[in-house]
N, C-alpha and C positions, 0 to 999 in steps of 0.2 A: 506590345506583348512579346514580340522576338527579343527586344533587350531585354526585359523582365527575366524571361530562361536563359539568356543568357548569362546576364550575371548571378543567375541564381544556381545555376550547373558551376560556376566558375568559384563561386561560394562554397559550394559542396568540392568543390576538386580540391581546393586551399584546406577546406575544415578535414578533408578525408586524409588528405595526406599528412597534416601534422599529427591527425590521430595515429595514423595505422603506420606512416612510416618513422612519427619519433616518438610518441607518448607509448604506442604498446610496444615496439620493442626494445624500448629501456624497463618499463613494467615486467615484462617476461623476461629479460635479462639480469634484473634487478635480484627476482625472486628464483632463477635458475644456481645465482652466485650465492644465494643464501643457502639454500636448500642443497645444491649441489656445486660446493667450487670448484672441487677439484675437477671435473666435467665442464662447467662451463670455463674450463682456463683452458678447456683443449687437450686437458689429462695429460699435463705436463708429464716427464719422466724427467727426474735431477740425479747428476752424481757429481758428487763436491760441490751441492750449491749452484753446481750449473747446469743449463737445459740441456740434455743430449738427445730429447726426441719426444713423442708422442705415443701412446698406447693405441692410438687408432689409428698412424699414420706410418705404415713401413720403411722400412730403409733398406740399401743396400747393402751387403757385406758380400765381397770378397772375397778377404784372407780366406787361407783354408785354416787357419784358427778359430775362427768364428762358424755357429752354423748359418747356415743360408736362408733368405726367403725367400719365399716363390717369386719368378719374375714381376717384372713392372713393363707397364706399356706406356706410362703415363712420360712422354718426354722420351727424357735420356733416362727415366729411373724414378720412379717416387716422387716425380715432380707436382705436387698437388696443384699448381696453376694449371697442369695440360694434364687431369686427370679423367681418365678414360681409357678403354680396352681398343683392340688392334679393329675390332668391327670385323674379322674374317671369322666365315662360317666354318663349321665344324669339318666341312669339303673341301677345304679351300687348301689348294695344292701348297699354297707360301704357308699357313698356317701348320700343317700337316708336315713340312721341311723342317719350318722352328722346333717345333717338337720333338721332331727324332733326332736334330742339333741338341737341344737341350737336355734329350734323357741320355744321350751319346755322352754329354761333357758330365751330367750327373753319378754315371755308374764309372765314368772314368774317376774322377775326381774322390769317387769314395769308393774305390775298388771293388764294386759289385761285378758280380757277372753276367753276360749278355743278357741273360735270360730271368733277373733278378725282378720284382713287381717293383715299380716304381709309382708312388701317390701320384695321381693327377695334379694337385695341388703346386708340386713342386717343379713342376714342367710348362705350366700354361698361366698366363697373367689373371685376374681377376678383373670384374667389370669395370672396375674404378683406375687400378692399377697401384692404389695405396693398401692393399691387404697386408694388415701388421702381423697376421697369425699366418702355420704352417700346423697340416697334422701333426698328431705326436708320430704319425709313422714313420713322416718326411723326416723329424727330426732326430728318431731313433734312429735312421743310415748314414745321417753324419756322423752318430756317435764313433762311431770306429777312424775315421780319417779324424777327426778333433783329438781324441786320446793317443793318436801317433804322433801328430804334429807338438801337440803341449807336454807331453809325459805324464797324462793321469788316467788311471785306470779307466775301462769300459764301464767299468761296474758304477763306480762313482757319477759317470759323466750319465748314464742311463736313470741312475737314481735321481738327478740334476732337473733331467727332462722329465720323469714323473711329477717332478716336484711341483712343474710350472703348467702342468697340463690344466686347462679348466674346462668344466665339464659343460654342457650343454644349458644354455638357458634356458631356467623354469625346468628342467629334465626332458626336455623337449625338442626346443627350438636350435638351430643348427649342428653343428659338429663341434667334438672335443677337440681343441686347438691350445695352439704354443705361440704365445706372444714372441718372435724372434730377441726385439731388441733387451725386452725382459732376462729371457732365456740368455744373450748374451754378455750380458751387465752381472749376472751372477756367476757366468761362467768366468770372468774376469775376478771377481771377488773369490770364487772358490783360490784361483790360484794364489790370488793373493795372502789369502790366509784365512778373508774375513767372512767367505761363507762355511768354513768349515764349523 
C-alpha cells in the first residue's frame, strides 16, 4: 500500500510539473506574444534598431542634459536582479538624511530655492527600485536647468513634457506620469531636428 502512494504522489509530481511548469507556461506565453508582443518582449524601447531600454524598467541619467528619474535602491541603480526598496521606515533617521541629501542636490542642481515644493517622487526610491516614470511636476523643474544647459527654449521643452504625460489608467487608477527614458529619447530627437 505505502509503495502504491508512493509512486502514485511521484506520478502526480512528474505529471504536475511538466504540466504547470512547461505546457502552461509556453501556452500562456504563446498566446501573451500573439496577442500582445510588444509586452511580452519586455516593451522593448529601439533607437537605430538598437535596444536602449525598457518602458517598465528605469534607468539612470545623470548628465544635467537629460531630465532625471527618481532614485533607485535596487543595487547600484536599476539593477533589476537586486530589485527592491531600502526597507527603512518613514522614521528612520538614515532614510529621513537621504532625503534632505537628495532634495538638497535637487533644488541645487535645478536652481530652485530653499523653500521650493519638491514631488516626493523625485526624492525617495519606489518599492521596486525600477520605477520608469516621474511626475509631470518633477519633470517640469528640470525643465529650466535642461533648456540652459542644451540652448532651447522653456517653452518648447515644457510643451515636450506635456507631450509625454499619460494620464491615469482607466481615469482612475494611479497617477499622471513621465516615462523618463521616453521623455529623454525625444528630447535628443528634438535637438536633433527630428522631433521638431
Amino acid at each position: 500500500m505505502l509503495k502504491k502512494s508512493l509512486a502514485n504522489s511521484i506520478l502526480v509530481l512528474i505529471l504536475m510539473t511538466v504540466l504547470l511548469g512547461f505546457i502552461y507556461p509556453l501556452i500562456v506565453t504563446g498566446v501573451a506574444k500573439l496577442l500582445f508582443p510588444s509586452q511580452a518582449s519586455g516593451s522593448l524601447i529601439y533607437k537605430g534598431g538598437k535596444v536602449v531600454g525598457s518602458k517598465l524598467i528605469g534607468q539612470q541619467f545623470d548628465s544635467l542634459r537629460y531630465f532625471h528619474a527618481r532614485p533607485s535602491m535596487a543595487g547600484l541603480g536599476y539593477d533589476a536582479t537586486l530589485s527592491g526598496g531600502s526597507n527603512l521606515g518613514p522614521t528612520n533617521k538614515k532614510l529621513i538624511e537621504l532625503i534632505k541629501r537628495r532634495a538638497q542636490q535637487f533644488r541645487l542642481e535645478n536652481q530652485l530655492s530653499a523653500n521650493q515644493y519638491i514631488p516626493a517622487d523625485i526624492v525617495t526610491a519606489s518599492a521596486s527600485g525600477l520605477d520608469p516614470d516621474i511626475t509631470p511636476e518633477a519633470a517640469l523643474l528640470q525643465v529650466h536647468r535642461i533648456a540652459q544647459v542644451r540652448g532651447i527654449s522653456e517653452v518648447t521643452l515644457r510643451k515636450l513634457v506635456e507631450e509625454h504625460i499619460k494620464e491615469r489608467e482607466f481615469g482612475f487608477l494611479g497617477t499622471r506620469r513621465v516615462n523618463v527614458l521616453e521623455l529623454n529619447l525625444a528630447l535628443d530627437n528634438l535637438q536633433s531636428g527630428k522631433g521638431e
